[in-house]
mmCIF file as gemmi writes it, N, C-alpha and C atoms, coordinates in Angstrom:
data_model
loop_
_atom_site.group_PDB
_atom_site.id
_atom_site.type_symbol
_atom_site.label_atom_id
_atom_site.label_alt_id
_atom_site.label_comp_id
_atom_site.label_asym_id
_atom_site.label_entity_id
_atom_site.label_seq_id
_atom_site.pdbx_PDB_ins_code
_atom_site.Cartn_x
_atom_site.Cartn_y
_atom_site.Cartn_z
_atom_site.occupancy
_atom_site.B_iso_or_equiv
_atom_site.pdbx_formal_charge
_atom_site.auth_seq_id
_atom_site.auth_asym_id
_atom_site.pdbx_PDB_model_num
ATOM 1 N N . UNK Axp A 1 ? -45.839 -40.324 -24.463 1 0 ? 1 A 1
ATOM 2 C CA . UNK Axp A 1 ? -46.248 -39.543 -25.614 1 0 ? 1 A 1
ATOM 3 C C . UNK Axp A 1 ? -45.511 -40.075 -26.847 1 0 ? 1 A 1
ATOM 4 N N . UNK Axp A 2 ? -46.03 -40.325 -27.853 1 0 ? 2 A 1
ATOM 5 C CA . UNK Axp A 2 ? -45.811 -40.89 -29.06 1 0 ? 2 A 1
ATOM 6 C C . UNK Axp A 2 ? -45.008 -39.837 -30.016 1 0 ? 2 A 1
ATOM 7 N N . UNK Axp A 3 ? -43.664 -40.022 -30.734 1 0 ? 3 A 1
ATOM 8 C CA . UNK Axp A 3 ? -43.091 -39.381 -31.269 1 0 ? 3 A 1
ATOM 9 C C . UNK Axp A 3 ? -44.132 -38.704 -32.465 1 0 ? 3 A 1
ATOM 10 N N . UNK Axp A 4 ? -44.049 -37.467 -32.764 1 0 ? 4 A 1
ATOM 11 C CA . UNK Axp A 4 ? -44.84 -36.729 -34.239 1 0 ? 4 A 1
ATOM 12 C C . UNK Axp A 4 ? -43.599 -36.835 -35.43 1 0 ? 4 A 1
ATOM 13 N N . UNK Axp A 5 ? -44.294 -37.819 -36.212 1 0 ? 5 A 1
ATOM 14 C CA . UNK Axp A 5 ? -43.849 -38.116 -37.174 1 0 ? 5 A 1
ATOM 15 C C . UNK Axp A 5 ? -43.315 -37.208 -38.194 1 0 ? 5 A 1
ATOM 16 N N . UNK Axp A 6 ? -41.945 -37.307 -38.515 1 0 ? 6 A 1
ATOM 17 C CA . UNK Axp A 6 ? -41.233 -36.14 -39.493 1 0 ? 6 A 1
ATOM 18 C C . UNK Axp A 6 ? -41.829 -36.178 -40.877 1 0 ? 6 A 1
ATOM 19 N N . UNK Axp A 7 ? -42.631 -34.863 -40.9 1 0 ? 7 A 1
ATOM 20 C CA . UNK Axp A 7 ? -43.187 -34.598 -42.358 1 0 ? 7 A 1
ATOM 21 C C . UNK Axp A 7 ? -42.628 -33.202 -42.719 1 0 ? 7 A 1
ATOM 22 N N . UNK Axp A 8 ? -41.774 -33.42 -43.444 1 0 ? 8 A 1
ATOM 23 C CA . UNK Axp A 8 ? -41.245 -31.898 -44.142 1 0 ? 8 A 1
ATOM 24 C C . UNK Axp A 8 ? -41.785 -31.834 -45.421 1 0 ? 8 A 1
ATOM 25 N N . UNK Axp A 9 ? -42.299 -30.056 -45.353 1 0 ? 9 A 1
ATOM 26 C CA . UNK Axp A 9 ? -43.302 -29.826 -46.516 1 0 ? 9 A 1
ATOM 27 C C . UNK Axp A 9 ? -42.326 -29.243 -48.05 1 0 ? 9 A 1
ATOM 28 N N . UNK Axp A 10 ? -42.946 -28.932 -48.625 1 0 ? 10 A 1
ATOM 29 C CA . UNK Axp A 10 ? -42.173 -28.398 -49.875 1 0 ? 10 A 1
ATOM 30 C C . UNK Axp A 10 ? -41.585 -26.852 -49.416 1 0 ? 10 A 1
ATOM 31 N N . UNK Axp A 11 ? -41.698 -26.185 -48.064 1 0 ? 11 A 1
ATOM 32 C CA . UNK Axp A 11 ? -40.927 -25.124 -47.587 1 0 ? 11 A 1
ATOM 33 C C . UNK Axp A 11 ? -39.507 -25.646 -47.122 1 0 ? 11 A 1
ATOM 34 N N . UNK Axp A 12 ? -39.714 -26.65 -46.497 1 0 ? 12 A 1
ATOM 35 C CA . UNK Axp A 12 ? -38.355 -26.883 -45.65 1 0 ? 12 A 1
ATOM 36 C C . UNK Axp A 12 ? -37.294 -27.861 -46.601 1 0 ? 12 A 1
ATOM 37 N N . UNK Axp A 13 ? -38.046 -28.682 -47.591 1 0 ? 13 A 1
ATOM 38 C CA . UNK Axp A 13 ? -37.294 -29.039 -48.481 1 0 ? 13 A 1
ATOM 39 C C . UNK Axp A 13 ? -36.62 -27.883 -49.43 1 0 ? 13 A 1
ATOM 40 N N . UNK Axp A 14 ? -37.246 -26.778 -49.955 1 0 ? 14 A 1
ATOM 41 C CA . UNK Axp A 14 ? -36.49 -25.929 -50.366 1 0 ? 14 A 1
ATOM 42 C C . UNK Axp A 14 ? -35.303 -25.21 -49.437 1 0 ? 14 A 1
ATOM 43 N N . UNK Axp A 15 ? -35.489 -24.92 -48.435 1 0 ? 15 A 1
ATOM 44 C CA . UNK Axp A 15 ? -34.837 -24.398 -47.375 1 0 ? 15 A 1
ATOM 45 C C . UNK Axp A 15 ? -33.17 -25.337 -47.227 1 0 ? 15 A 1
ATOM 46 N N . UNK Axp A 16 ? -34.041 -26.69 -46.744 1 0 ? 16 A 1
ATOM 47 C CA . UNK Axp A 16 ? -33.011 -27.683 -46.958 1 0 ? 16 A 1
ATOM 48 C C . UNK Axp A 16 ? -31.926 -27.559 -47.913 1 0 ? 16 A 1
ATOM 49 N N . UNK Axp A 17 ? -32.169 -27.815 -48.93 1 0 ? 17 A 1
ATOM 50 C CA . UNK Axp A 17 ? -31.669 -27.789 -50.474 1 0 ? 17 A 1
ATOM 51 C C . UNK Axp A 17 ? -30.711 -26.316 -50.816 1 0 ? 17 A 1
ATOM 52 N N . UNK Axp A 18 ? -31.35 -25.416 -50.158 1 0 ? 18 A 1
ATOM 53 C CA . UNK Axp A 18 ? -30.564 -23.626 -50.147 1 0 ? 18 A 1
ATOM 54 C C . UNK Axp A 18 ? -29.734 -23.681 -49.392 1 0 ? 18 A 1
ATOM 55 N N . UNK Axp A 19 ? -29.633 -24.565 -48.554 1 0 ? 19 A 1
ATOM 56 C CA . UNK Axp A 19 ? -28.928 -23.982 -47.326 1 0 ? 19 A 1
ATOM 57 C C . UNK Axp A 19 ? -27.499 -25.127 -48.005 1 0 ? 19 A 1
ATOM 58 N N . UNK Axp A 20 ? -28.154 -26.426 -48.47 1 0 ? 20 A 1
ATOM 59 C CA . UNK Axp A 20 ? -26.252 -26.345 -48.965 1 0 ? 20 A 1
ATOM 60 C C . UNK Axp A 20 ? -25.733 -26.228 -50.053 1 0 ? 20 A 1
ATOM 61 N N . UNK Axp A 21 ? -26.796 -25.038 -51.089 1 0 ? 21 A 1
ATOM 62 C CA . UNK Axp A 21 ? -26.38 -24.837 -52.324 1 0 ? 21 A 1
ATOM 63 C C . UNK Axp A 21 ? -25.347 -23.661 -51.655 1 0 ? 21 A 1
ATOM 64 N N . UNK Axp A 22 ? -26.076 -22.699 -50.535 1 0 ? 22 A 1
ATOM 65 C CA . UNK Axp A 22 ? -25.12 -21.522 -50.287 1 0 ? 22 A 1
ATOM 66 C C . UNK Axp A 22 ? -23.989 -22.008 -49.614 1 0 ? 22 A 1
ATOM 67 N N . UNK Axp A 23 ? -23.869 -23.199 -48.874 1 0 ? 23 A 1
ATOM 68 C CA . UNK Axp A 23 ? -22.689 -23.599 -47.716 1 0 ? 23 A 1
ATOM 69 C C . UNK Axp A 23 ? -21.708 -24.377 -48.9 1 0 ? 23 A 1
ATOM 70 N N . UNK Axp A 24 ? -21.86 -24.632 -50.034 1 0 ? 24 A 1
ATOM 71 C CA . UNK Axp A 24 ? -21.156 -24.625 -50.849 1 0 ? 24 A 1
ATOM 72 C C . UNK Axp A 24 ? -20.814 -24.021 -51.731 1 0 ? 24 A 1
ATOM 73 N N . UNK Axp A 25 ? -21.149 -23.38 -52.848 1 0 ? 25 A 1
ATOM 74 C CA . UNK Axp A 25 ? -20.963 -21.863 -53.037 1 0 ? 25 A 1
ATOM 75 C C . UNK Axp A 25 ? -19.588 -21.046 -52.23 1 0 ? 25 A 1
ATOM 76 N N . UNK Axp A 26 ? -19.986 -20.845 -51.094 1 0 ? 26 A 1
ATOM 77 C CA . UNK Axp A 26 ? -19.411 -20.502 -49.93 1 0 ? 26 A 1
ATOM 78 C C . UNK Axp A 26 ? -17.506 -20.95 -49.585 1 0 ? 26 A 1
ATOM 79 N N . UNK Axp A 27 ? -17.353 -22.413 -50.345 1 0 ? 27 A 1
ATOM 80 C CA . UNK Axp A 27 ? -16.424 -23.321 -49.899 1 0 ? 27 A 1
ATOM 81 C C . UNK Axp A 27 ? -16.897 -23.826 -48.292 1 0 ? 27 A 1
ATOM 82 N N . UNK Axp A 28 ? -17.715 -24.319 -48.055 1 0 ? 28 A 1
ATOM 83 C CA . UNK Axp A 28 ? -17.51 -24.735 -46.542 1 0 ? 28 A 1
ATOM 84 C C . UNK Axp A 28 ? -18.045 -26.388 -46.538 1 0 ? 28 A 1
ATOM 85 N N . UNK Axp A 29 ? -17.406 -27.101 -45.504 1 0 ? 29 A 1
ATOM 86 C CA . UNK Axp A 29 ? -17.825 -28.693 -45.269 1 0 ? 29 A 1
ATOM 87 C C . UNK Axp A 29 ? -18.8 -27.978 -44.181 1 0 ? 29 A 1
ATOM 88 N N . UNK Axp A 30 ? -19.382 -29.209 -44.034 1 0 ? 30 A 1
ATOM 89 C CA . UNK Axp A 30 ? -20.734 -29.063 -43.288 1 0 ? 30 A 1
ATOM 90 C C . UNK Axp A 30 ? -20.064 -28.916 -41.627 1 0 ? 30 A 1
ATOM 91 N N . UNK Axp A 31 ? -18.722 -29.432 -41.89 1 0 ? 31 A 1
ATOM 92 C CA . UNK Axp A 31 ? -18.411 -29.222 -39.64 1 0 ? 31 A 1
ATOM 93 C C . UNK Axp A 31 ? -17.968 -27.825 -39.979 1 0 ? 31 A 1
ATOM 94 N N . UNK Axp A 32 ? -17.703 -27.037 -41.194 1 0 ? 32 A 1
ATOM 95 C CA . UNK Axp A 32 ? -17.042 -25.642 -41.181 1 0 ? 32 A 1
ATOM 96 C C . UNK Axp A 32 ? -18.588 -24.658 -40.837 1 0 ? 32 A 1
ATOM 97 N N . UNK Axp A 33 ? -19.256 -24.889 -41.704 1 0 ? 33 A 1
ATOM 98 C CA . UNK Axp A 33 ? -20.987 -24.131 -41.054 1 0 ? 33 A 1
ATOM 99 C C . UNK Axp A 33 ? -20.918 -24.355 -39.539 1 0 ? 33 A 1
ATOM 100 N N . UNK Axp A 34 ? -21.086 -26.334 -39.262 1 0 ? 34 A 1
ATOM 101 C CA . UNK Axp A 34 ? -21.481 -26.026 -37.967 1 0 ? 34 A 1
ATOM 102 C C . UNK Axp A 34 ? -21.179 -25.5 -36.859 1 0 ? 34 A 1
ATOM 103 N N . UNK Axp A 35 ? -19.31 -25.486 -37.291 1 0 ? 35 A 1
ATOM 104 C CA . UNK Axp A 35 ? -18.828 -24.514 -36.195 1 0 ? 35 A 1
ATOM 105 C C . UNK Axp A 35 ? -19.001 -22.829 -36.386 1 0 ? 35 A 1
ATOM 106 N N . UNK Axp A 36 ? -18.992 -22.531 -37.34 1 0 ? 36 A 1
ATOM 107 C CA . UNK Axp A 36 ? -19.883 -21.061 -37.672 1 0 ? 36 A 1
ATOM 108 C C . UNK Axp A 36 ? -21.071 -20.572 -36.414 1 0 ? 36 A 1
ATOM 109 N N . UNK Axp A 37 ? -21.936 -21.497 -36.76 1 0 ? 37 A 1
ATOM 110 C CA . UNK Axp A 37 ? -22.924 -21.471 -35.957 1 0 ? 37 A 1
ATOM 111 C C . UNK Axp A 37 ? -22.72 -21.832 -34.725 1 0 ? 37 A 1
ATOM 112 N N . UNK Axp A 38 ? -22.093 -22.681 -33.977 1 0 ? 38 A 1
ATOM 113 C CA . UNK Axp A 38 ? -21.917 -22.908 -32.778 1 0 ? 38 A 1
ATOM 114 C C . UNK Axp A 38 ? -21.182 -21.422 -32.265 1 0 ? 38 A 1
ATOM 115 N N . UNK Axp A 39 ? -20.157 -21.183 -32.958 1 0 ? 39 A 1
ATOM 116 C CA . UNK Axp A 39 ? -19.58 -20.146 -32.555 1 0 ? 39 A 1
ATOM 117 C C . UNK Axp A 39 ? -20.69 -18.85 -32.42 1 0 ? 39 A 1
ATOM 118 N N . UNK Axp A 40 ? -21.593 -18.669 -33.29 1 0 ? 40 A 1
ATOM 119 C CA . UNK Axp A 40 ? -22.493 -17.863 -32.932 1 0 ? 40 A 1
ATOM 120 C C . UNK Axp A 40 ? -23.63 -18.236 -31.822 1 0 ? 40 A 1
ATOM 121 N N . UNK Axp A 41 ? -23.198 -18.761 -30.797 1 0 ? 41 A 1
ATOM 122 C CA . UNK Axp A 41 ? -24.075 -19.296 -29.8 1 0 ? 41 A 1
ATOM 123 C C . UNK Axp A 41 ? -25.266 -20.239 -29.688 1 0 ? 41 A 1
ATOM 124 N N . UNK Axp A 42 ? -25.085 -20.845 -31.192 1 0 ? 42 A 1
ATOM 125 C CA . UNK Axp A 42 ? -26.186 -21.967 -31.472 1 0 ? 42 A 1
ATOM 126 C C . UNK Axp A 42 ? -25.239 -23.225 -31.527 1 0 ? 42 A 1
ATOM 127 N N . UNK Axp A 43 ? -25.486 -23.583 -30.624 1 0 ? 43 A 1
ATOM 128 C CA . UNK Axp A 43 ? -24.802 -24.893 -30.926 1 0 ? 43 A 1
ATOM 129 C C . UNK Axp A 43 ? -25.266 -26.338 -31.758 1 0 ? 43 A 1
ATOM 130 N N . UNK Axp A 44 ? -24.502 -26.436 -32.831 1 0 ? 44 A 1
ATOM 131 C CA . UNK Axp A 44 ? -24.77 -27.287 -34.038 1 0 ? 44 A 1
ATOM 132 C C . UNK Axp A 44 ? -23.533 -28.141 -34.274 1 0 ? 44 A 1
ATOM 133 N N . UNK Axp A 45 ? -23.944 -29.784 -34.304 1 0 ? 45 A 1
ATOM 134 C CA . UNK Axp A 45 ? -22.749 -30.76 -34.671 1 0 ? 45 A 1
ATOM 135 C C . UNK Axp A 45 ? -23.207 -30.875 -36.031 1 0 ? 45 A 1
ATOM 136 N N . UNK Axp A 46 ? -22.088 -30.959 -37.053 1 0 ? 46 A 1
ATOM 137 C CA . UNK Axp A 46 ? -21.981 -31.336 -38.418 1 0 ? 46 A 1
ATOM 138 C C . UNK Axp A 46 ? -23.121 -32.445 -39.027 1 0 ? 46 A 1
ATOM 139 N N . UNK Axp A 47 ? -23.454 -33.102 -37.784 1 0 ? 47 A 1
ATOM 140 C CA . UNK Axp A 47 ? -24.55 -34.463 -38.172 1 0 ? 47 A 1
ATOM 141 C C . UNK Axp A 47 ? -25.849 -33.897 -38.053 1 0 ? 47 A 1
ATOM 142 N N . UNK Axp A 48 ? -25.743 -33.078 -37.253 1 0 ? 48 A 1
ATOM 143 C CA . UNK Axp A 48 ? -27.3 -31.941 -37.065 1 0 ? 48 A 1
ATOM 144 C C . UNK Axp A 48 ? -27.456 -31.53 -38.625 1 0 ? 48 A 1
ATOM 145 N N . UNK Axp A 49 ? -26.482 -30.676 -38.629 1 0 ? 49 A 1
ATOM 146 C CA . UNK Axp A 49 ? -26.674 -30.179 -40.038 1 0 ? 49 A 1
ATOM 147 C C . UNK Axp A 49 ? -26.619 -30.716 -41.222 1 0 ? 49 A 1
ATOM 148 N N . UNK Axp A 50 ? -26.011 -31.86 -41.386 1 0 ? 50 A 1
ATOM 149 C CA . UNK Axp A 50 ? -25.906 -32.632 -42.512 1 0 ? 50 A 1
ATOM 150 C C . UNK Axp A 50 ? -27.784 -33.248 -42.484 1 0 ? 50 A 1
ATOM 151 N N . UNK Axp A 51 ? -28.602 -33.723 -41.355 1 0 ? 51 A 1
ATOM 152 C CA . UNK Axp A 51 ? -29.822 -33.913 -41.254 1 0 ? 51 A 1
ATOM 153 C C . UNK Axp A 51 ? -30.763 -32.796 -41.857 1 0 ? 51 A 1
ATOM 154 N N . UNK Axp A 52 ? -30.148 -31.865 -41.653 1 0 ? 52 A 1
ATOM 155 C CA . UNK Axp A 52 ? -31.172 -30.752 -42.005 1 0 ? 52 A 1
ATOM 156 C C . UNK Axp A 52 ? -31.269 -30.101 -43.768 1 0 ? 52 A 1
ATOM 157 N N . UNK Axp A 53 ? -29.892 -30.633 -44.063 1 0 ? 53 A 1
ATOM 158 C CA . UNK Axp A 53 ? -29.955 -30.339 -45.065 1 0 ? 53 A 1
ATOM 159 C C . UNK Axp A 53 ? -30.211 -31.582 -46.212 1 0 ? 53 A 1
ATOM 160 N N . UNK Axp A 54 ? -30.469 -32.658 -45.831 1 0 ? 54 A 1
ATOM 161 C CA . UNK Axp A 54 ? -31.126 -33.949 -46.198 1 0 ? 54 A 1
ATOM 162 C C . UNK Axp A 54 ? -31.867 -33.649 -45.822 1 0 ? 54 A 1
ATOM 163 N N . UNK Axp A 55 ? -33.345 -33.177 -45.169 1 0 ? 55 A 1
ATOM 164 C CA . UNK Axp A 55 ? -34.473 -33.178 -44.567 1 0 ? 55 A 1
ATOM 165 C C . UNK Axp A 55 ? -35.053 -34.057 -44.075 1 0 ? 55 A 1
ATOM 166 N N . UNK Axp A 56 ? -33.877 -34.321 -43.248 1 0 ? 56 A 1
ATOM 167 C CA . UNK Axp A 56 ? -34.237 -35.912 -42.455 1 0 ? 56 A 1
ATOM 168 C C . UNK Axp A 56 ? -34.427 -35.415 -40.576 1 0 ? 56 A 1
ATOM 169 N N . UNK Axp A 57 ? -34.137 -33.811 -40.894 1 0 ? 57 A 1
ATOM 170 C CA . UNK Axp A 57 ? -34.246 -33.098 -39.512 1 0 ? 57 A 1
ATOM 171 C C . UNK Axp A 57 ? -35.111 -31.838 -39.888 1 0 ? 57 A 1
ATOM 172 N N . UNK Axp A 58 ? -35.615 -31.126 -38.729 1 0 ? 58 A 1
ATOM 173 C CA . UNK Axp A 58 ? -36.578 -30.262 -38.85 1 0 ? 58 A 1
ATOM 174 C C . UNK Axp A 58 ? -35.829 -28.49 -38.51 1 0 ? 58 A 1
ATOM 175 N N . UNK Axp A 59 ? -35.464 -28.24 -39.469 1 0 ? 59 A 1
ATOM 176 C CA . UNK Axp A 59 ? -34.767 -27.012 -39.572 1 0 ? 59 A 1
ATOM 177 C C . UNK Axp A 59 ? -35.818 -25.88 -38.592 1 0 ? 59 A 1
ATOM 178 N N . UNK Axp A 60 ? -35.392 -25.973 -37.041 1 0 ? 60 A 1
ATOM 179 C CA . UNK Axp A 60 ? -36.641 -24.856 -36.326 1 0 ? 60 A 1
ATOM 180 C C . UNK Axp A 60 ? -36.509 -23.301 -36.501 1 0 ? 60 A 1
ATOM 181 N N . UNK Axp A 61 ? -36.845 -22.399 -35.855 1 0 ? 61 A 1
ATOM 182 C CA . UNK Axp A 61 ? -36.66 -21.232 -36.562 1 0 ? 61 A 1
ATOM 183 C C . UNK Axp A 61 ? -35.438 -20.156 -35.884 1 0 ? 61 A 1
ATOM 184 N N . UNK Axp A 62 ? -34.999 -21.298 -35.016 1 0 ? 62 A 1
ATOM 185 C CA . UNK Axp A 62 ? -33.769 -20.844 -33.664 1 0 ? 62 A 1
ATOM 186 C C . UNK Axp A 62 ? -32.302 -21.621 -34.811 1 0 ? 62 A 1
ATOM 187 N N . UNK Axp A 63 ? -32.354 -22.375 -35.54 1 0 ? 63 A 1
ATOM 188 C CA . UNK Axp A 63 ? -31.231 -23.138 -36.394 1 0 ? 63 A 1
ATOM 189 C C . UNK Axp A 63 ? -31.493 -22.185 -37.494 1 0 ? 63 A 1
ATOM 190 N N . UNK Axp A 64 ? -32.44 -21.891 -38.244 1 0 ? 64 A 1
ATOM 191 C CA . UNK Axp A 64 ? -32.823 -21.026 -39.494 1 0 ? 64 A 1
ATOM 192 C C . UNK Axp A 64 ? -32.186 -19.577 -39.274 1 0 ? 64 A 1
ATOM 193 N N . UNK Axp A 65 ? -32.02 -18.667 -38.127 1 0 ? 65 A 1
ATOM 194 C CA . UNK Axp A 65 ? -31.819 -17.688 -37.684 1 0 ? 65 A 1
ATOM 195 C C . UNK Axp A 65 ? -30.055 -17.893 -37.885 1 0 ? 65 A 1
ATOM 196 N N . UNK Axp A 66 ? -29.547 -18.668 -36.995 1 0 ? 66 A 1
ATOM 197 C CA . UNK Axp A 66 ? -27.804 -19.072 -36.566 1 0 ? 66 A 1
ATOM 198 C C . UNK Axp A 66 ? -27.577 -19.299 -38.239 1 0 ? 66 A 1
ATOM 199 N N . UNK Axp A 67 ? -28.17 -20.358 -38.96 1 0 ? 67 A 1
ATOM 200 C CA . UNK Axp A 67 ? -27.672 -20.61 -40.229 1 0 ? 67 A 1
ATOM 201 C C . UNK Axp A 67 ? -27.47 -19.709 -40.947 1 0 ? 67 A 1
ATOM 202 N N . UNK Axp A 68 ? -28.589 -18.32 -41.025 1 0 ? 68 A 1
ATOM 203 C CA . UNK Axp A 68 ? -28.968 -17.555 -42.142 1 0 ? 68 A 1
ATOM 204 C C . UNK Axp A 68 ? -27.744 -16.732 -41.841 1 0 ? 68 A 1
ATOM 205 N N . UNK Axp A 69 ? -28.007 -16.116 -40.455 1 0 ? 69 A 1
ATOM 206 C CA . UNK Axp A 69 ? -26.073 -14.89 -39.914 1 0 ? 69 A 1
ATOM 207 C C . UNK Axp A 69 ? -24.733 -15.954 -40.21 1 0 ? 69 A 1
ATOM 208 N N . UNK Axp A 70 ? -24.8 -17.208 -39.927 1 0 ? 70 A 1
ATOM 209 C CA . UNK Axp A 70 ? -23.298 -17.891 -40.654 1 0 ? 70 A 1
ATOM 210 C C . UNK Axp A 70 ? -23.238 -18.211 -41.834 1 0 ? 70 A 1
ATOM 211 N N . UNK Axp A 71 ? -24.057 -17.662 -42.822 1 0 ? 71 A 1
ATOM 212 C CA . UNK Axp A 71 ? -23.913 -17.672 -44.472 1 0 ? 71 A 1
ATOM 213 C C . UNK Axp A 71 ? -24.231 -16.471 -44.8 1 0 ? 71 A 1
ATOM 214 N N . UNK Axp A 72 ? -24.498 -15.492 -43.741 1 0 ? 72 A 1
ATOM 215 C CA . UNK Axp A 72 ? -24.264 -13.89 -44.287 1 0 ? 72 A 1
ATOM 216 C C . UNK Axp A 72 ? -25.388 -13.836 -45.247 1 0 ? 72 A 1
ATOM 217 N N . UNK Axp A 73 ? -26.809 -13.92 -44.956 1 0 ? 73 A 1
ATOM 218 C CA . UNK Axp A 73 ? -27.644 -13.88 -45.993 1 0 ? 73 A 1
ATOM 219 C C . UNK Axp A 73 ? -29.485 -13.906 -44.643 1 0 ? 73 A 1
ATOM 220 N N . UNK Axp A 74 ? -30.056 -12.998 -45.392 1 0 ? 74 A 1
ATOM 221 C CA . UNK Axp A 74 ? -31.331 -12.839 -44.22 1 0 ? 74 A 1
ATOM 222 C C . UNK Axp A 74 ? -31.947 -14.11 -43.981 1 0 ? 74 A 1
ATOM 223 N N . UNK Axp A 75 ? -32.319 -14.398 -43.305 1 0 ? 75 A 1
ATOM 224 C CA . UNK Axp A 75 ? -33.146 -15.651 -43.286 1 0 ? 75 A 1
ATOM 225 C C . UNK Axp A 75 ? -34.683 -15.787 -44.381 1 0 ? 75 A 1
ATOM 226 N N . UNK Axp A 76 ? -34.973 -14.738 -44.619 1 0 ? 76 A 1
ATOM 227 C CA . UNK Axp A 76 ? -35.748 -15.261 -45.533 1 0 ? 76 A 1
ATOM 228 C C . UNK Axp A 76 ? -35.609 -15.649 -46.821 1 0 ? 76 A 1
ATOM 229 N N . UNK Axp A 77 ? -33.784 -15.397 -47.319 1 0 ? 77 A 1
ATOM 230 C CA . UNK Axp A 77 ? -33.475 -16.329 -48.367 1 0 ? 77 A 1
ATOM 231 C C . UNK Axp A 77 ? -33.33 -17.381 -48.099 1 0 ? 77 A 1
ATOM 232 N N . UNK Axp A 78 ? -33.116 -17.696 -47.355 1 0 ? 78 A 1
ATOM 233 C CA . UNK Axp A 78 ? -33.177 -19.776 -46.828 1 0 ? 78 A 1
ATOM 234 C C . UNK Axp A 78 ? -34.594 -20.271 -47.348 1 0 ? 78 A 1
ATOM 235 N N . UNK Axp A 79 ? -35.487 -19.272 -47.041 1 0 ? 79 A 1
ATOM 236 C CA . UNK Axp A 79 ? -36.967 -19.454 -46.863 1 0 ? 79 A 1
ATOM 237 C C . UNK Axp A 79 ? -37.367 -19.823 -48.878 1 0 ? 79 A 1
ATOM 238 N N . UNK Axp A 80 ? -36.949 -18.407 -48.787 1 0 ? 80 A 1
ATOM 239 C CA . UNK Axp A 80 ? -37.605 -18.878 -50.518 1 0 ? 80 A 1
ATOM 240 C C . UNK Axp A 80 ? -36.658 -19.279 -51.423 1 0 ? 80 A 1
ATOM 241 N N . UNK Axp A 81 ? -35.36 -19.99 -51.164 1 0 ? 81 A 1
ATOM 242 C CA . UNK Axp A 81 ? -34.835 -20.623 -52.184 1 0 ? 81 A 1
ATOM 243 C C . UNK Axp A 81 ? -33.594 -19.54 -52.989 1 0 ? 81 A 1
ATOM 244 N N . UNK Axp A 82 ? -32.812 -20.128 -54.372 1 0 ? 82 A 1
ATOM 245 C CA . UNK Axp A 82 ? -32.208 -19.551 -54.866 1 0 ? 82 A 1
ATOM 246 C C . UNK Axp A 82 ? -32.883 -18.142 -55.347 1 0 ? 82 A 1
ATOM 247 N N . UNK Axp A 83 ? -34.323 -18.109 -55.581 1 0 ? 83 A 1
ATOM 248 C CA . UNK Axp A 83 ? -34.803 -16.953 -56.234 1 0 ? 83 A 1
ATOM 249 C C . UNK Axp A 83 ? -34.553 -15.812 -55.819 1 0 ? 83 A 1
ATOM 250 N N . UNK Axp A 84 ? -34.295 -16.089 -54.486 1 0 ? 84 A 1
ATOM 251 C CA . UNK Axp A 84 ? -34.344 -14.828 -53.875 1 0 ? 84 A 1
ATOM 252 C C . UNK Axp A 84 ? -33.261 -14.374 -53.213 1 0 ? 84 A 1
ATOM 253 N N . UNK Axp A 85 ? -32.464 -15.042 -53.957 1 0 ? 85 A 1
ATOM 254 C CA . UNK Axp A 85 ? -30.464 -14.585 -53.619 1 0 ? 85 A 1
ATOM 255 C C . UNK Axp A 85 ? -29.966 -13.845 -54.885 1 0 ? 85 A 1
């Protein structure tokens, strides 16, 4: 089976982009999130997340969930951006 080619739309690029306006904001390096999240039973290496927030990875809705509770913010602000923080 042939890999499906990474196309991230103008949702996940915003998402992308929120997620390390807040993880900075915040004071945190990207291994300080990922252990956040690992610690919350999602397990995430710093390179995961550094991908996701380059949108060079596909932020699923099981990473969107762990991210949104380790930045203390609902997941549907990830979703729509600064507007809605």
């Amino acid at each position: 089976m042939a890999a499906r080619p990474l196309q991230i739309g103008s949702v996940g690029i915003r998402t992308a982009r929120t997620i390390e306006i807040l993880r900075t904001e915040r004071g945190l390096s990207q291994r300080q999130l990922a252990t956040r999240v690992t610690a919350l039973g999602h397990p995430m290496s710093n390179t995961a997340l550094s991908r996701i927030e380059r949108a060079q990875r596909r932020c699923d809705i099981d990473d969107l969930a762990a991210l949104a509770q380790a930045l203390h913010v609902p997941p549907f602000a990830l979703l729509e951006g600064d507007t809605a923080l």
